[in-house]
C-alpha positions, 0 to 999 in steps of 0.5 A: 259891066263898069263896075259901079255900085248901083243906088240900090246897092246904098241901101241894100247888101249886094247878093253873095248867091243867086236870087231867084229860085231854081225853075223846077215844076213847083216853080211853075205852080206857084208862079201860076197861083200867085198869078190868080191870087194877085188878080182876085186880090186886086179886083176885091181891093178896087172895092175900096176904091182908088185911094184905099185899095190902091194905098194897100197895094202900094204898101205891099209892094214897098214891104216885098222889095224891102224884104226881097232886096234885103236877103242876100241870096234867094229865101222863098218867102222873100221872093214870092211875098214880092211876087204875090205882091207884084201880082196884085200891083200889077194888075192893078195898073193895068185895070187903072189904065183901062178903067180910069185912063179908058184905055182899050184893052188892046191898047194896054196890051201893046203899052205893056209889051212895048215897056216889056221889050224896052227893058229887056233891051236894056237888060240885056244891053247892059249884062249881056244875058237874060239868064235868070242863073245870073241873078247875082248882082243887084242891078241884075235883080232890079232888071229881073223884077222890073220884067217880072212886073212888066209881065204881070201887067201885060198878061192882065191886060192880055187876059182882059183883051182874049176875055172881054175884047175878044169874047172869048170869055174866061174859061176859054181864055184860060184853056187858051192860055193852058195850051200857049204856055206848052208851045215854047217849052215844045219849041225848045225840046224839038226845034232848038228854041234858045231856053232864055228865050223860052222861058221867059215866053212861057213866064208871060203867059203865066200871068192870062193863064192863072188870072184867066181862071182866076176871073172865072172862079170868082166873077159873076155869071153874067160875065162868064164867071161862076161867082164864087166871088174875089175876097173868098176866090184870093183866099183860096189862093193865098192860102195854096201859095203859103202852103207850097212856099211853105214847103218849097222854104223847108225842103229847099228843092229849088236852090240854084246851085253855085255856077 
């Protein structure tokens, strides 16, 4: 590293521990809700139409990276309102390029995976590893949530992709998904997968895996849905989320300890 303050770091306190939570199993839980409430959220926002809905998704994200890069060490509200945010974001950008842009969902799905490898390229470029344990600075955390919405909006545009363009529909897009996000954690425990690597296969997938559900809990039956419907499909989820941060704030089981 050169040493040079980011811009960011003009604004913000610069990190005196790690940012991001410890990957434990309710890391992953919580990962995958926020996944499907993101998606319902932002289908019920599109409601309102561009402006509105995407006016309130734009100021939710503004206060999660206000929050977020205003801690200086990882707190679980902070970090998962930005990710519930980024989820909801997210998904809307890719539903922006597909329904207003008309880009196929196959065209989406590549766009975000060839931004998604430019970062990483560049993150790694620059700091040398990948490593969530490194989330130390803040350059590394800006890297961090840059690839955290990259996923977000490539696993939208994926899940859309196995559901619609495939025809898969989203029941089976989500068992699909159920049985990917496995493989790279198989990978590394038999074959030596680097678990860099693995981890960040497995993050991706969270994104299909949790909307693919999601889209199934709460759209229509003509599309493969059971219709329980996006507003009360996002409560149910934000509500879960809270919960479990709830708990994950109180007990703190997943405290990345001191390298």
């Amino acid at each position: 590293m050169d040493g040079r303050v980011p811009l960011i770091g003009r604004f913000f306190p610069a990190p005196v521990a790690a940012k991001v939570p410890e990957v434990i199993l309710a890391f992953w839980v919580v990962k995958i809700l926020t996944t499907a409430g993101g998606e319902a959220t932002s289908d019920y926002l599109k409601t309102y139409g561009n402006f509105k809905g995407g006016g309130v998704e734009v100021l939710v994200i503004v206060v999660g990276l206000l929050l977020q890069f205003a801690t200086r060490r990882y707190r679980a509200f902070a970090y998962w309102f930005l990710a519930y945010a980024i989820a909801i974001t997210g998904t809307g950008v890719a539903d922006f390029l597909h329904l207003d842009v008309h880009i196929p969902y196959g065209g989406t799905t590549l766009l975000w995976a060839v931004i998604l490898a430019a970062i990483f390229w560049a993150w790694q470029r620059s700091e040398g590893t990948l490593s969530i344990h490194s989330i130390t600075t803040q350059r590394r955390e800006a890297f961090y949530w840059a690839t955290v919405f990259a996923t977000f909006a490539l696993g939208t545009a994926l899940g859309d992709f196995t559901a619609t363009s495939l025809n898969l529909g989203y029941l089976d897009s989500g068992i699909l998904f159920a049985v990917v996000i496995l493989t790279p954690a198989l990978a590394h425990s038999r074959f030596g997968l680097n678990g860099i690597a693995a981890f960040w296969m497995s993050y991706i997938v969270t994104r299909p895996l949790g909307a693919s559900f999601a889209d199934y809990i709460s759209k229509p039956q003509s599309i493969s849905g059971i219709n329980f419907g996006d507003g009360p499909t996002a409560i149910v989820f934000a509500v879960a989320v809270f919960v479990l941060v709830f708990y994950l704030a109180l007990a703190r089981p997943d405290i990345q300890k001191p390298s």
